[in-house]
Structure formats: structure tokens, C-alpha cells
C-alpha positions as CSV (number, residue, x, y, z in Angstrom):
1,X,24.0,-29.8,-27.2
2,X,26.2,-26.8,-26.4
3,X,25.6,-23.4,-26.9
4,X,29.3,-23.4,-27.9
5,X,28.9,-26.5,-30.3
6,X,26.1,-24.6,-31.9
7,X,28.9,-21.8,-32.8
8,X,31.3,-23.9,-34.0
9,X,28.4,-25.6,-36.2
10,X,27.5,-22.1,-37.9
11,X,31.1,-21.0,-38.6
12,X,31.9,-24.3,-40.2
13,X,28.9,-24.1,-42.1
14,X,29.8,-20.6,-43.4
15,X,33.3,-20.7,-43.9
16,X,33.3,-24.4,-45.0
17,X,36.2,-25.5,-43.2
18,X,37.3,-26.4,-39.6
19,X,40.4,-23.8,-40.5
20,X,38.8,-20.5,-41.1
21,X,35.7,-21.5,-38.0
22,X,38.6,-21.5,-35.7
23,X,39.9,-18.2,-36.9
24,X,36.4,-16.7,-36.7
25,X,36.0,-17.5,-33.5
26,X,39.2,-17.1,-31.5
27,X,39.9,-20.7,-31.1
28,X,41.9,-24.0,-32.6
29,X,40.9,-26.2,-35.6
30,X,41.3,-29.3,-33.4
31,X,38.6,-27.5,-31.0
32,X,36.2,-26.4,-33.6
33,X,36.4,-29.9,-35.0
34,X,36.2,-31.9,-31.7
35,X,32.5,-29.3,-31.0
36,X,31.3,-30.3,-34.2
37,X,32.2,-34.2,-33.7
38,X,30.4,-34.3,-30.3
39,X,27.6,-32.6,-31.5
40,X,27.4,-35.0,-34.7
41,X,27.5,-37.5,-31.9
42,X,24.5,-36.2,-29.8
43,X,22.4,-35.8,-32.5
44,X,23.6,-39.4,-34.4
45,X,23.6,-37.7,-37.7
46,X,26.8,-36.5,-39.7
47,X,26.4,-32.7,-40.6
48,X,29.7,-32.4,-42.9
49,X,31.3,-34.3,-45.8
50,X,34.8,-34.0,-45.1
51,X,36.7,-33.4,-48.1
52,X,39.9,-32.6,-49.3
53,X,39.3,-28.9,-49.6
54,X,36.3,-27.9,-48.5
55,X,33.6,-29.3,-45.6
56,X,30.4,-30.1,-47.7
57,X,27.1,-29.6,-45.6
58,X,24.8,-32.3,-45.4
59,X,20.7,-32.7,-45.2
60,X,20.9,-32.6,-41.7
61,X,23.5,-29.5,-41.6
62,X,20.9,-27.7,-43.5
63,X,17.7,-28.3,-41.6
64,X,19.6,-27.8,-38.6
65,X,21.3,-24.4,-39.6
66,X,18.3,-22.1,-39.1
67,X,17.4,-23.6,-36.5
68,X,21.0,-23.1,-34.4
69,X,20.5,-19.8,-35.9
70,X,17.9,-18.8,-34.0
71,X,19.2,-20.3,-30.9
72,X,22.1,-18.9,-30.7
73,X,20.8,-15.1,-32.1
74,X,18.4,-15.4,-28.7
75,X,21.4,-16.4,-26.5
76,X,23.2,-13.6,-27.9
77,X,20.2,-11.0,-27.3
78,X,19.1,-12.1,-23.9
79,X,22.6,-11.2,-22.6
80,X,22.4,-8.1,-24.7
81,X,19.2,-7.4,-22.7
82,X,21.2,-7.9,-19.6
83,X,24.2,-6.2,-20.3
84,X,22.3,-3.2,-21.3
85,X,20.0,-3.0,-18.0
86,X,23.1,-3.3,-15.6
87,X,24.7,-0.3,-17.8
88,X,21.7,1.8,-18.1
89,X,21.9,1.4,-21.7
90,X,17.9,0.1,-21.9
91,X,15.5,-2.4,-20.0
92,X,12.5,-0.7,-18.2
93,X,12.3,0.9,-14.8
94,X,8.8,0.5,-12.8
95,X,8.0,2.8,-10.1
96,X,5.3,4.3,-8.0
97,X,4.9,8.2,-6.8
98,X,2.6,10.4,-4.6
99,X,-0.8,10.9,-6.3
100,X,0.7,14.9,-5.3
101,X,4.0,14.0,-6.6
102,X,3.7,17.5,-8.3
103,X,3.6,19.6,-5.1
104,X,6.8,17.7,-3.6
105,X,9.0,18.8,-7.2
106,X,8.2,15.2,-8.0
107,X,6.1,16.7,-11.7
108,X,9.6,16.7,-13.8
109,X,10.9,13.1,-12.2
110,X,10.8,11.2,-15.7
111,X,12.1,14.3,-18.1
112,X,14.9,14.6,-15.9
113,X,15.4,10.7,-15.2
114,X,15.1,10.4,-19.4
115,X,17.4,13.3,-20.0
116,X,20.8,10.9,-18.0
117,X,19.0,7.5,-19.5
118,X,17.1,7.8,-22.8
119,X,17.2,4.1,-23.4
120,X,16.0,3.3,-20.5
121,X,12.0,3.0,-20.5
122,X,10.2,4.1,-17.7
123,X,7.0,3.0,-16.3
124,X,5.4,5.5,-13.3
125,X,2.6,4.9,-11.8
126,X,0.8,7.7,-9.8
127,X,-1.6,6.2,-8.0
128,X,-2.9,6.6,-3.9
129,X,-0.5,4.9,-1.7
130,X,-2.2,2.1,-0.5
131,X,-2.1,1.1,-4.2
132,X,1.3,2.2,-4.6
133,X,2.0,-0.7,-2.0
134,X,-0.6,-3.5,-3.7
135,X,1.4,-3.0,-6.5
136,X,4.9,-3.1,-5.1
137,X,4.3,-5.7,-2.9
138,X,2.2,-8.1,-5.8
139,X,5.7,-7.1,-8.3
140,X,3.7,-5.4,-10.8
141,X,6.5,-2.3,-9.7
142,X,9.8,-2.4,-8.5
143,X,9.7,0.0,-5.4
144,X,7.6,3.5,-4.9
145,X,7.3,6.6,-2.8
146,X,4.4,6.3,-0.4
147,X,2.5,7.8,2.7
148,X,2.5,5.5,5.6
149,X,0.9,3.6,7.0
150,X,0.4,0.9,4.5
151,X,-1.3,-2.0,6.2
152,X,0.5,-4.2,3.4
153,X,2.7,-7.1,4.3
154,X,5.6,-8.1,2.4
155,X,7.6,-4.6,2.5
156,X,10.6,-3.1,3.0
157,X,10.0,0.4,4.6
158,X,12.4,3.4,4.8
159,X,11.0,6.8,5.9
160,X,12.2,9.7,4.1
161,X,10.2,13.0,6.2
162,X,6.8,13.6,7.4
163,X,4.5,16.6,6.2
164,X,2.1,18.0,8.8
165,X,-2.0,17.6,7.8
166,X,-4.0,20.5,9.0
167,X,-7.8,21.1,9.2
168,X,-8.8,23.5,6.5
169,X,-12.0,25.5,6.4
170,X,-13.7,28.9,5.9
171,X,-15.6,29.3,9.2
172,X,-13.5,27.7,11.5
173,X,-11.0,29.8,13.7
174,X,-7.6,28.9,14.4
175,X,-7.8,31.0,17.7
176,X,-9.8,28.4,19.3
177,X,-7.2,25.8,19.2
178,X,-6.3,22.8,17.9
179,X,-8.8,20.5,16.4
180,X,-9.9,17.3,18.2
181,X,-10.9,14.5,16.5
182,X,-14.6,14.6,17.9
183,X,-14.9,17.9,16.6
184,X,-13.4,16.6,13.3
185,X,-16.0,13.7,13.8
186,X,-18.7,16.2,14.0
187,X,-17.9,18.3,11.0
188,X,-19.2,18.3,7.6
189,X,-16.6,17.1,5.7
190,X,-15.7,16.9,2.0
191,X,-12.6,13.9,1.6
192,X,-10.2,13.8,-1.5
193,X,-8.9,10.0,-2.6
194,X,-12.9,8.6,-2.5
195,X,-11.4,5.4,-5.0
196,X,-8.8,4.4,-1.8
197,X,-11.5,5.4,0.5
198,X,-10.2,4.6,3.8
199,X,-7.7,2.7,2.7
200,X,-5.7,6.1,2.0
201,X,-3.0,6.6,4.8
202,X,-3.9,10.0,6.1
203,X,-7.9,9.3,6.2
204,X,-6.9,5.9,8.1
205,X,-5.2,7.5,10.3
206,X,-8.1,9.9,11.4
207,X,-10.6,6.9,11.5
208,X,-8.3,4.9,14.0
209,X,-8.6,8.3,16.2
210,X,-12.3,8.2,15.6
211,X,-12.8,4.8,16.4
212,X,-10.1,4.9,19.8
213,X,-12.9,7.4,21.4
214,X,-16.2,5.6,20.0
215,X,-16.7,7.8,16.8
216,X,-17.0,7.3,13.2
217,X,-16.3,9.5,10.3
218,X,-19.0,10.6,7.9
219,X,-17.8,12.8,4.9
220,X,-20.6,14.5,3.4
221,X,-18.7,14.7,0.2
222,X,-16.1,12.4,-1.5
223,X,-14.2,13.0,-4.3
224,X,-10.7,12.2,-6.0
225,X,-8.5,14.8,-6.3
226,X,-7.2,16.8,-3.4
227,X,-7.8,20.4,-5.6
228,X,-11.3,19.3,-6.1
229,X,-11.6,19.7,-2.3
230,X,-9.8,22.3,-1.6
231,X,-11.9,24.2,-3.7
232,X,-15.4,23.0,-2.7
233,X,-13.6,24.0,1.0
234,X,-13.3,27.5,-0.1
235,X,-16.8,27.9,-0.7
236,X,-17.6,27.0,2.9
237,X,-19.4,24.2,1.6
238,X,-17.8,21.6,3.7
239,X,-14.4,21.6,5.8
240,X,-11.4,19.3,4.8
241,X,-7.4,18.3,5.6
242,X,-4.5,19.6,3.5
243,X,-1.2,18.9,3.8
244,X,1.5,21.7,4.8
245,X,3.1,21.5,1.5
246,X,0.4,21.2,-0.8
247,X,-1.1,24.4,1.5
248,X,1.8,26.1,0.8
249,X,1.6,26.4,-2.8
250,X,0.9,29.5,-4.2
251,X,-2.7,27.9,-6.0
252,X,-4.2,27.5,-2.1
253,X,-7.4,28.8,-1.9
254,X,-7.0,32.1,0.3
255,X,-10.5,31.5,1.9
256,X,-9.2,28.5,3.9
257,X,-7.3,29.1,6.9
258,X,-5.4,26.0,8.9
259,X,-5.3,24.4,12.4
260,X,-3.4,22.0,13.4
261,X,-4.8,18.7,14.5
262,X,-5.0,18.5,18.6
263,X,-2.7,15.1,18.3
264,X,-0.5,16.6,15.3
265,X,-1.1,14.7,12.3
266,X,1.5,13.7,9.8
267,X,2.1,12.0,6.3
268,X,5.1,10.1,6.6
269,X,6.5,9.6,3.2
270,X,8.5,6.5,2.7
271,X,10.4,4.8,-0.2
272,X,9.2,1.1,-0.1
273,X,10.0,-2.4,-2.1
274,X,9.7,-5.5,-1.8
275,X,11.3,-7.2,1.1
276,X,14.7,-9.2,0.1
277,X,14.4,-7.8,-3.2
278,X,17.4,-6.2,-4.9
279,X,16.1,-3.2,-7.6
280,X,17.2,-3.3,-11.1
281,X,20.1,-0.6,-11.6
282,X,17.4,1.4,-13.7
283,X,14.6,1.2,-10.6
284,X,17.5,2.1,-8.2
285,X,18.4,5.0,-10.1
286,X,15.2,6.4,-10.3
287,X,14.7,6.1,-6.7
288,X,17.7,7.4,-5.5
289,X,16.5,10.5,-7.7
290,X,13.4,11.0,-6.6
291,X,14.7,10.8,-2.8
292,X,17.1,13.6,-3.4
293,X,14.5,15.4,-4.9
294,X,12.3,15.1,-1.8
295,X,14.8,15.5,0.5
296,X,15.8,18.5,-0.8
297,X,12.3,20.4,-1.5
298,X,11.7,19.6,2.7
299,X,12.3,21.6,5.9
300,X,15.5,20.4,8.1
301,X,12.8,19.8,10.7
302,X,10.8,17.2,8.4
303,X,13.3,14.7,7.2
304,X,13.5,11.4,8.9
305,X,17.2,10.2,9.8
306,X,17.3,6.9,8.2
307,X,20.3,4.4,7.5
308,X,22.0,4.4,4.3
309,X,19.9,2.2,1.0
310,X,21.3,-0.9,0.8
């Protein structure tokens, strides 16, 4: 059984005769008729009465009508579905940002993405990176901006720029140099992203330091957000890391001065999907937006030359 001998079926049926099906659908009487014989023959049951004038439906016709209905309405919408995906007409686009997207211009991504596709839904998931990459890598989203590393396997990887981390705190004096990571070891501590833990990129990176000299990391605080922090910082309660362009916001506490780590530290933002995987025209879209948007917020000294998306 044929999707096009299901279409001849349900023009013959409606227009009750081989003559007018054909017109209907572009073709000849002697094909419509040869469709609905073969099908008559696959199923072992005559649909029509062929009369003089008119094609008379028979019980099977009419308990197989709805039926072909159906199947042919779900043809007909799946390709729809397609059709309107590949012309950015509808379907859905998944992606991941930043936890910060909002300090890298990244806050207006969907409005502007919605205002050039409004039938295009939009899932966007700001989450930490390493879960940015679970979720990438496991399907659940197409592709997503992240801060490397992500110890995930399974990836394609393309670095976009890196943004410098400095030490931020009330008491402690720039003058005296760069921070080393014993004396970072040493100091009370507050940490944003506590859910990731150390499974966040930029602590990771600072407890691989640690660990290289014989040293663990102890925060005597942990909490989620990187404002949170920032401000506890300011109050000299505890020292922490911000990023140059979150500390360059016009919100940073004015309490904190920064010193760069003695081994600079950087987040290395990336765009990431999964490895082979092509990205729906929507999910491409989106991407390609977001990297301009990056890109163009950065410092000529801070983006990454990469090779062209494929």
C-alpha cells in the first residue's frame, strides 16, 4: 500500500469517478484507475462499484476512507513540519548560553532571534557550562556557548575568545603582584556556581593548579550566582575571582580592586555541539547570532582565530 494509491483512493471516493480523480490530482484516468486496482489487489477487497456513470463506494471503501484519511493528512504534515524547519518558517531551536550571558550582550539573544523568526520556538537554557555540555553532548540541546574546559567526551569544540579571571578583594593590594595559587589556596574564599561545584570550568582550573603544587582549595563560602559574591567580596568578608568583563560592568562593587592571577587565568568561551552532528537551520541560526554578538562585544586582543563553521 502506497502513499500514492491512498490518494488516488480518496479522490475517487470524493469525486466518484476515475475522470475527475485524475484531474484533481494532476494525473491520467488510466493511472488513477490502475492505483486504485492494485490497491483493491493488496487489500483482496473491491472498494468501487463500477458503473456506468458514477463509481459507487463499497463497505470496504467506507471503513477504509477515514482511515487513508488520516494517513495521508500525517504524510502531508510531517513534510509540512519539515519544509517549515529548513525555511525558518517553525520547528524549535535548543541552545545553551553562559550562566552570565547577560554581561557578554547575550540578555536580548531570543527577542532579537524572535523578532527575524517568530515561528520558530526557541528553547535556551542558561545553565553552568559543564551542564551546558551534559546536555549538548546527551542531545537534550542542539549546540551552546560554553567556558572551557569541559571534561565531556563526545564534542565538537570551537573557541570563540578568552576573558581574563582576576582575584578580587577588599584588603588585598595589587602592588604586591600577581597572585599565586598558594596564596589563593590560603585565602578565605567565597565561590559562585556552588550547584557545578568544581565541575565549573574556571574553579577546575584553579584546583588542577592547587593540586600540581600539593594544595587544595577550601572556599569558606559557596553560593550560586556570581553577584552574590561579588557582593559578599565587597564587604571584606571573604575574597573571590571575577571575570574582566563582568568586572567591567558599571554594577562592580567599587570596594574590590583586581590582580591578575601569577599564571594568567582565562575563560575560554567556545561554541560546542555534538560531534558529526549537523544543526537544524533554526539551531544554526541562532548560533551564528549569538557568535556575532560575542565577537563583537570583545577586545581585538581576546578573540580566538578559528576556521570557518562548517
Amino acid at each position: 500500500m502506497t502513499l500514492a494509491q491512498l490518494r488516488a483512493f480518496l479522490a475517487a471516493y470524493e469525486s466518484g469517478s476515475f475522470t475527475a480523480a485524475a484531474a484533481e490530482l494532476d494525473s491520467s484516468q488510466a493511472s488513477v484507475s490502475e492505483l486504485v486496482s492494485r490497491l483493491e489487489r493488496e487489500i483482496g477487497l473491491q472498494l468501487f462499484a463500477r458503473g456506468a456513470r458514477r463509481l459507487v463506494p463499497t463497505a470496504a471503501a467506507e471503513e477504509l476512507r477515514e482511515h487513508a484519511r488520516r494517513a495521508v493528512a500525517a504524510i502531508d504534515g510531517g513534510l509540512d513540519a519539515l519544509s517549515a524547519i529548513t525555511s525558518l518558517d517553525g520547528g524549535v531551536c535548543t541552545f545553551g548560553v553562559l550562566r552570565n550571558a547577560a554581561y557578554y550582550e547575550l540578555s536580548d539573544l531570543v527577542q532579537r532571534f524572535h523578532q527575524r523568526y517568530p515561528n520558530v520556538r526557541v528553547r535556551l537554557v542558561g545553565l553552568n557550562s559543564a551542564l551546558v555540555a551534559d546536555s549538548v553532548a546527551s542531545g537534550e540541546i542542539e549546540a551552546g556557548l560554553v567556558v572551557l574546559p569541559v571534561p565531556v567526551a563526545g564534542l565538537a569544540i570551537r573557541p570563540l575568545f578568552r576573558d581574563e579571571v582576576f582575584y578580587a578583594s577588599t584588603t588585598r593590594d595589587p602592588a604586591a603582584g600577581p597572585v599565586g595559587i598558594d596564596e589563593f589556596a590560603d585565602a578565605k574564599l567565597v565561590l559562585y556556581d556552588a550547584y557545578a561545584g568544581w565541575r565549573d570550568p574556571t574553579r577546575l582550573q584553579l584546583l588542577e593548579r592547587a593540586r600540581l603544587q600539593g594544595r587544595s582549595i577550601e572556599p569558606a563560602v559557596e553560593v550560586e550566582h556570581v553577584e552574590t559574591a561579588l557582593s559578599l567580596a565587597a564587604t571584606g568578608a571573604a575574597d573571590t575571582i571575577v571575570s574582566g568583563t563582568v568586572a567591567r560592568t558599571g554594577g562592580f562593587p567599587e570596594q574590590l580592586t583586581l590582580t591578575p592571577f601569577a599564571e594568567p587565568l582565562y575563560d575560554t568561551i567556545a561554541l560546542v555541539q555534538r560531534e558529526g552532528a549537523y544543526l537544524s537551520p533554526a539551531t544554526a541560526r541562532i548560533a551564528e547570532l549569538a557568535e556575532h554578538t560575542l565577537l563583537a562585544a570583545a577586545e581585538p586582543d581576546q578573540v580566538i582565530a578559528t576556521t570557518p563553521r562548517r
